[in-house]
C-alpha positions in Angstrom: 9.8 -81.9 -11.7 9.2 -78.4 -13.3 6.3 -77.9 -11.8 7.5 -78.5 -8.0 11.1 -75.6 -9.7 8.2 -73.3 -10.8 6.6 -73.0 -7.5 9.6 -72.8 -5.9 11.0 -70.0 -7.6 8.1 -68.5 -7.4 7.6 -68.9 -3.5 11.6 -67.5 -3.7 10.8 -64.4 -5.1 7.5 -63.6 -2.9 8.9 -64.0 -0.3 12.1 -61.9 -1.0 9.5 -59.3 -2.3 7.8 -59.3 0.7 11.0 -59.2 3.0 12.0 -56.0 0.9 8.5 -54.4 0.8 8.8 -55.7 4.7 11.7 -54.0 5.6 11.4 -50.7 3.6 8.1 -50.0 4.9 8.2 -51.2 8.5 11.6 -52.3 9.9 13.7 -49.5 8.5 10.8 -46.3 9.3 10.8 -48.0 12.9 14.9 -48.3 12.5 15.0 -44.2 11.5 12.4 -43.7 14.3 14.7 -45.2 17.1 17.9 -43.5 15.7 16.3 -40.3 16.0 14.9 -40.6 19.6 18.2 -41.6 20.6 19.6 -38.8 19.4 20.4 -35.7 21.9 18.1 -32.7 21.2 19.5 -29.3 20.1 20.0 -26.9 22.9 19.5 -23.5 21.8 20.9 -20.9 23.6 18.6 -17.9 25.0 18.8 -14.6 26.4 16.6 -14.6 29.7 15.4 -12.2 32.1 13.4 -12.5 35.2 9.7 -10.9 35.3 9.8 -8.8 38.4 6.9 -7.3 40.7 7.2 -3.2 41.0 5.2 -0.3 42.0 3.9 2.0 38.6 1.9 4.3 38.5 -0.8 4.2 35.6 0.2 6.8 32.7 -1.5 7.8 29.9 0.2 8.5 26.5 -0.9 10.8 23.5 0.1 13.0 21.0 -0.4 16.3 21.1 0.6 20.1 18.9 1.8 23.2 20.5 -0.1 26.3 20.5 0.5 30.4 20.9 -2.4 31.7 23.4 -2.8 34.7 22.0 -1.3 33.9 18.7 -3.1 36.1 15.7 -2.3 37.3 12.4 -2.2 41.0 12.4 -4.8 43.0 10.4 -6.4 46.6 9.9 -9.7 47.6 10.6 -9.7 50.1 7.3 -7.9 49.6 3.9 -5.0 51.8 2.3 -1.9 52.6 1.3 1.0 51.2 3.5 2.8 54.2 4.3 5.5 52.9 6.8 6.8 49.2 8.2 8.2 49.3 11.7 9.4 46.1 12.9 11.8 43.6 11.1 10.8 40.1 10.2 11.4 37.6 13.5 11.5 40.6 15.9 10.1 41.0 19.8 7.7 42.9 20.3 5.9 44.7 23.5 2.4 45.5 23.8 1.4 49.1 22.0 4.3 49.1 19.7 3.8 50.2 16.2 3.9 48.1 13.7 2.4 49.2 10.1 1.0 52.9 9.1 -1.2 53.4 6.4 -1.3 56.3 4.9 -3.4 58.8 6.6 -2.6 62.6 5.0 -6.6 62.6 3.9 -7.2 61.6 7.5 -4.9 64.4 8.5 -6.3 67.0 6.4 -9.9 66.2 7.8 -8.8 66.6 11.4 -7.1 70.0 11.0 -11.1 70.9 8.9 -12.7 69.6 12.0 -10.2 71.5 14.5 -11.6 74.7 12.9 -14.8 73.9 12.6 -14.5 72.8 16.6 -12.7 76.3 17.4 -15.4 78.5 15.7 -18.4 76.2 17.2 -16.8 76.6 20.9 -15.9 80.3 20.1 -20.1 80.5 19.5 -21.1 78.6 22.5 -19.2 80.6 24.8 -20.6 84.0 23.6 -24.2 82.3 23.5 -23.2 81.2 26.7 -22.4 84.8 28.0 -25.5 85.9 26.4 -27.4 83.4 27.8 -26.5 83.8 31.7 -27.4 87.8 31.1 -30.8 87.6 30.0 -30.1 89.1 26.7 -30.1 85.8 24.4 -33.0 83.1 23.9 -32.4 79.6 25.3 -32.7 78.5 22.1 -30.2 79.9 20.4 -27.8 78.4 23.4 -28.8 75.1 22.9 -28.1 75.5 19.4 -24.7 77.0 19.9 -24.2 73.9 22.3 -25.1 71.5 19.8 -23.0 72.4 16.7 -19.9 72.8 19.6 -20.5 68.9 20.5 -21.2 67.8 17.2 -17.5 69.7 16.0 -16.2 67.0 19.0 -17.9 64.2 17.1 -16.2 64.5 14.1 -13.0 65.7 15.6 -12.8 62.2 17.7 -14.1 60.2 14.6 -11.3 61.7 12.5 -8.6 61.1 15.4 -10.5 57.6 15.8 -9.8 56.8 11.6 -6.1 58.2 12.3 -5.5 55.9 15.0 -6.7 52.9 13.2 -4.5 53.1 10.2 -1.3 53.2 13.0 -1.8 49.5 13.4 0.3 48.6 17.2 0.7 45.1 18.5 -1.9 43.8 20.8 -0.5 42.3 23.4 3.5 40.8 23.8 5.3 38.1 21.7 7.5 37.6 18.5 6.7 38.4 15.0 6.6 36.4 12.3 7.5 37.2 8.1 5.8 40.3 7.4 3.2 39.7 4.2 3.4 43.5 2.6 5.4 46.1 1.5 5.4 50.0 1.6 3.3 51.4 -1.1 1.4 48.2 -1.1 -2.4 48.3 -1.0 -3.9 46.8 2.0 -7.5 45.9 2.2 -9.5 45.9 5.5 -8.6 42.5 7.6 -5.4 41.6 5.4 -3.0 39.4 7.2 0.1 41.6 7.5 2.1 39.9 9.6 2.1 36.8 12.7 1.9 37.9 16.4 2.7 35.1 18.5 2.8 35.0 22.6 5.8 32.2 23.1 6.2 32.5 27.0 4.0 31.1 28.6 3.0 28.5 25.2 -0.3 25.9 25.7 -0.3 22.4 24.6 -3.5 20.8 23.1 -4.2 17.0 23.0 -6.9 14.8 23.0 -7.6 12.3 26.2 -9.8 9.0 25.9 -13.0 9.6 27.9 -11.8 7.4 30.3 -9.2 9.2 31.4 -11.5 11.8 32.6 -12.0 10.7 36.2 -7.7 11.0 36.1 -7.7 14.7 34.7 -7.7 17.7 37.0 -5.9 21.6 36.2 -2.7 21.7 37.7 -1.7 18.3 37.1 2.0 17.2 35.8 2.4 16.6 32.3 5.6 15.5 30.4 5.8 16.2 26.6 8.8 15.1 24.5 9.5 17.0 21.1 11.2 15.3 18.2 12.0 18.4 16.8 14.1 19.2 19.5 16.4 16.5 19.6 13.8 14.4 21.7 14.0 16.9 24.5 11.6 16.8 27.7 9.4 19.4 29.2 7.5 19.7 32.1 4.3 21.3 32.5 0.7 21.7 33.8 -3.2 21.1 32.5 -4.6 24.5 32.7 -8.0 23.7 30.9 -10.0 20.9 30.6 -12.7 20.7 27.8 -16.6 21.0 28.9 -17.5 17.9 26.3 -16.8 14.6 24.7 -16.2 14.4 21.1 -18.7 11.5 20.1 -17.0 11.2 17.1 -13.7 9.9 18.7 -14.8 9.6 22.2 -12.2 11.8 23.5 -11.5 14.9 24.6 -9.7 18.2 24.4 -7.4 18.9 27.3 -4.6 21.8 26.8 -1.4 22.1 29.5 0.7 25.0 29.9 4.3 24.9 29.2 7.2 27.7 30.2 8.7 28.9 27.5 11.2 31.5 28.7 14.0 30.6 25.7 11.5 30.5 23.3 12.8 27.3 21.9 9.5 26.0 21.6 7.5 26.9 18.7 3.8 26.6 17.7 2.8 24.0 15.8 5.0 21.3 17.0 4.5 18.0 17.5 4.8 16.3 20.8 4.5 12.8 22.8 2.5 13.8 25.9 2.8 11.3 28.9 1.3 12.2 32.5 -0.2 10.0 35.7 -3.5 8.8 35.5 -4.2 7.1 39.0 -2.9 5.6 42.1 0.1 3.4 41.8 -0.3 -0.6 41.9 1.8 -3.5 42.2 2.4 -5.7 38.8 4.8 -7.8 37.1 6.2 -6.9 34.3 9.0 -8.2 31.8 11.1 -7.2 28.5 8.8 -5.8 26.0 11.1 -8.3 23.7 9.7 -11.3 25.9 5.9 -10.9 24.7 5.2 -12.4 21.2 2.1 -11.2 19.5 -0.3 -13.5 17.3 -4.0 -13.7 16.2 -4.2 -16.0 18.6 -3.0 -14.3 21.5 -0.1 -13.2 23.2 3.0 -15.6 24.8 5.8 -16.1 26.1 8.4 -18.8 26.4 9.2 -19.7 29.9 12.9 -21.3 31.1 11.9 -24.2 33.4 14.2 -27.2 34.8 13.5 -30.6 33.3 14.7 -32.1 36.9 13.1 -29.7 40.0 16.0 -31.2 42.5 18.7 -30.0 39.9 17.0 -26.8 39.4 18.4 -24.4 36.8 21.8 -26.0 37.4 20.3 -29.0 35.2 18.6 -29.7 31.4 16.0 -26.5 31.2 13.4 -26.4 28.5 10.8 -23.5 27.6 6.9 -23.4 28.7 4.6 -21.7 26.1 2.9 -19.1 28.4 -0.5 -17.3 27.2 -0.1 -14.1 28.7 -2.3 -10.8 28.5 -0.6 -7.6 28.3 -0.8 -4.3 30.0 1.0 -0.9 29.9 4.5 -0.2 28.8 6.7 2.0 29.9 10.1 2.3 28.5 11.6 -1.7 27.4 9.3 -3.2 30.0 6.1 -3.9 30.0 3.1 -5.1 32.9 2.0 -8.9 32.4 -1.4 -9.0 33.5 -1.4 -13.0 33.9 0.5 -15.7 32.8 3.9 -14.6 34.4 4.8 -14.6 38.4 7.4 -12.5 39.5 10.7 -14.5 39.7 10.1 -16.6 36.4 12.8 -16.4 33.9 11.4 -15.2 30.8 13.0 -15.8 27.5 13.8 -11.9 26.2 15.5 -13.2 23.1 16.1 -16.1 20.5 12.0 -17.1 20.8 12.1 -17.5 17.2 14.0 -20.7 16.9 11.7 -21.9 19.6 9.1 -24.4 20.4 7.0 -25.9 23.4 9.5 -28.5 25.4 12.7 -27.2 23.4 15.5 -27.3 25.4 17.6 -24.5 26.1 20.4 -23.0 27.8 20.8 -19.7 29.6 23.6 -18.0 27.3 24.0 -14.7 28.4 25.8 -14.0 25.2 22.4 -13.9 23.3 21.1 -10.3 24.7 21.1 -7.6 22.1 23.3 -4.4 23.6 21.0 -1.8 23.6 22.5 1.5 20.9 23.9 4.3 23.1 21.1 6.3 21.4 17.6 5.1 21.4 15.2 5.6 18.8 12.0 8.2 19.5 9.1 5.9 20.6 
């Protein structure tokens, strides 16, 4: 009799063992598994926008500095004593005004020797000469007359030529910079003194992937926006294009001419250049938000109907769309495939997203753009 209670206890607990092992391991997984497929999915609400075909044009972006053609430093041929300064710091200039004097008294004192020494030698010359066309006086001693008369000349224009070179006048036109000496100040020869810079017309220099080449031709349209002026736009033109290829970057040089008739533009300043490189072409493009960017590729999330007959006025869910990328231009950008026009891309709220999620079109999502962009 205890035997038969022993083994039925003990087939009463194995087998309540195994209906809990049972049940906690199978039955209620399987129980959780159903609850949560008869759940409703989340619907997450996205901003969408529909890719669209259009007609650009193929541009070419790149940075670029501004540059004074002619734009020198102004120095003297000869070293002295600056005697006189005659322009202000920031001032306008014309071509042939003077700008510096160094001191040129020794200068002076050697022209007014040589202007005597001239007046005597020409005073000789012309009596030799009279001499000469009588008879009376040797050919010789006319030649010799005539000689120390031109050399007088020579050192008479040499002088005037020293004199002139310590009166130091501006080369061409433009605007003047923060002069770099005083009066009294020694100045050796070639000493910067002061900037000369040409503003109107001013030249543009930036550097053009080889490619490009085949695009690039003088006189074409270029657009260069300066963050130092607010963001500002100008329009200008290529003027020169550079005989070589850098092989080091595999660019090269091209400079476009800007007009500058406010002079608001300075040298050195930094600019975005954009221009047209080619024939327009139909593609489809899309928010630049839409495209998300992985080691893996790029995608996008695509709004589709979970019923075709219902269309979007049913269930939607998202497509995971690979996509490669083109061009942008402003906050769209050309889908090169992946995309056809018309399909509604998802422009914001990808984050929260997966393959298959559903969705709803809640135009409440999009992000209002600030009423003043930042520089790109």
């Amino acid at each position: 009799m205890r035997k038969f209670v022993f083994v039925l206890v003990f087939v009463l607990l194995a087998a309540l063992v195994g209906g809990a092992y049972y049940f906690h391991f199978h039955l209620k997984p399987e129980m959780a598994r159903a609850a949560i497929a008869s759940m409703p999915r989340p619907v997450a609400g996205v901003a969408v926008v529909e890719a669209r075909a259009e007609t650009w044009a193929p541009h070419v972006s790149a940075i670029g500095s501004f540059k004074a053609v002619p734009g020198i430093d102004v120095s003297s041929q000869v070293a002295g004593i600056v005697a006189e300064i005659a322009f202000k710091n920031g001032q306008d200039v014309e071509k042939g005004a003077l700008l510096v004097r160094l001191d040129d008294s020794t200068e002076q004192a050697d022209l007014r020797s040589n202007l005597a020494f001239l007046k005597n030698a020409q005073q000789a010359f012309d009596r030799q000469k009279a001499l000469e066309a009588s008879g009376v006086a040797a050919r010789a001693n006319y030649d010799l007359a005539q000689a120390a008369r031109d050399q007088a000349v020579g050192a008479e224009d040499k002088t005037r030529a020293l004199i002139g070179q310590k009166n130091i006048v501006a080369p061409f036109a433009g605007r003047l910079g923060i002069r770099k000496i005083d009066v009294g100040q020694y100045v050796a020869a070639g000493s910067a003194m002061v900037s000369l810079q040409q503003l109107d017309p001013i030249y543009l220099d930036f550097q053009v992937p080889e490619q490009n080449y085949p695009d690039l031709f003088v006189g074409q349209e270029v657009s260069a926006q300066i963050d130092a002026l607010a963001g500002g736009r100008f329009a200008g033109k290529i003027s020169n294009i550079d005989a070589r290829v850098d092989p080091g970057t595999r660019t090269m040089l091209v400079r476009a001419e800007f007009s500058n008739p406010e002079k608001t533009i300075m040298p050195g300043m930094f600019a975005h250049v954009d221009f047209s490189a080619g024939k327009p072409a139909q593609v489809v493009t899309a928010p630049r938000t839409s495209v998300a960017y992985s080691l893996y590729g790029d995608s996008v999330f695509v709004v589709v109907p979970d019923d075709a007959a219902k269309g979007f006025d049913g269930p939607l869910h998202v497509e995971r769309r690979a996509v490669r990328v083109g061009e942008a231009q402003g906050d769209r950008i050309v889908l090169l495939a992946g995309v056809s026009p018309g399909d509604k891309v998802v422009s914001e709220g990808q984050i929260k997203l997966q393959p298959k999620a559903a969705v709803k079109i809640d135009p409440d999502q999009s992000m209002k753009p600030p009423a003043v962009r930042p520089l790109p």
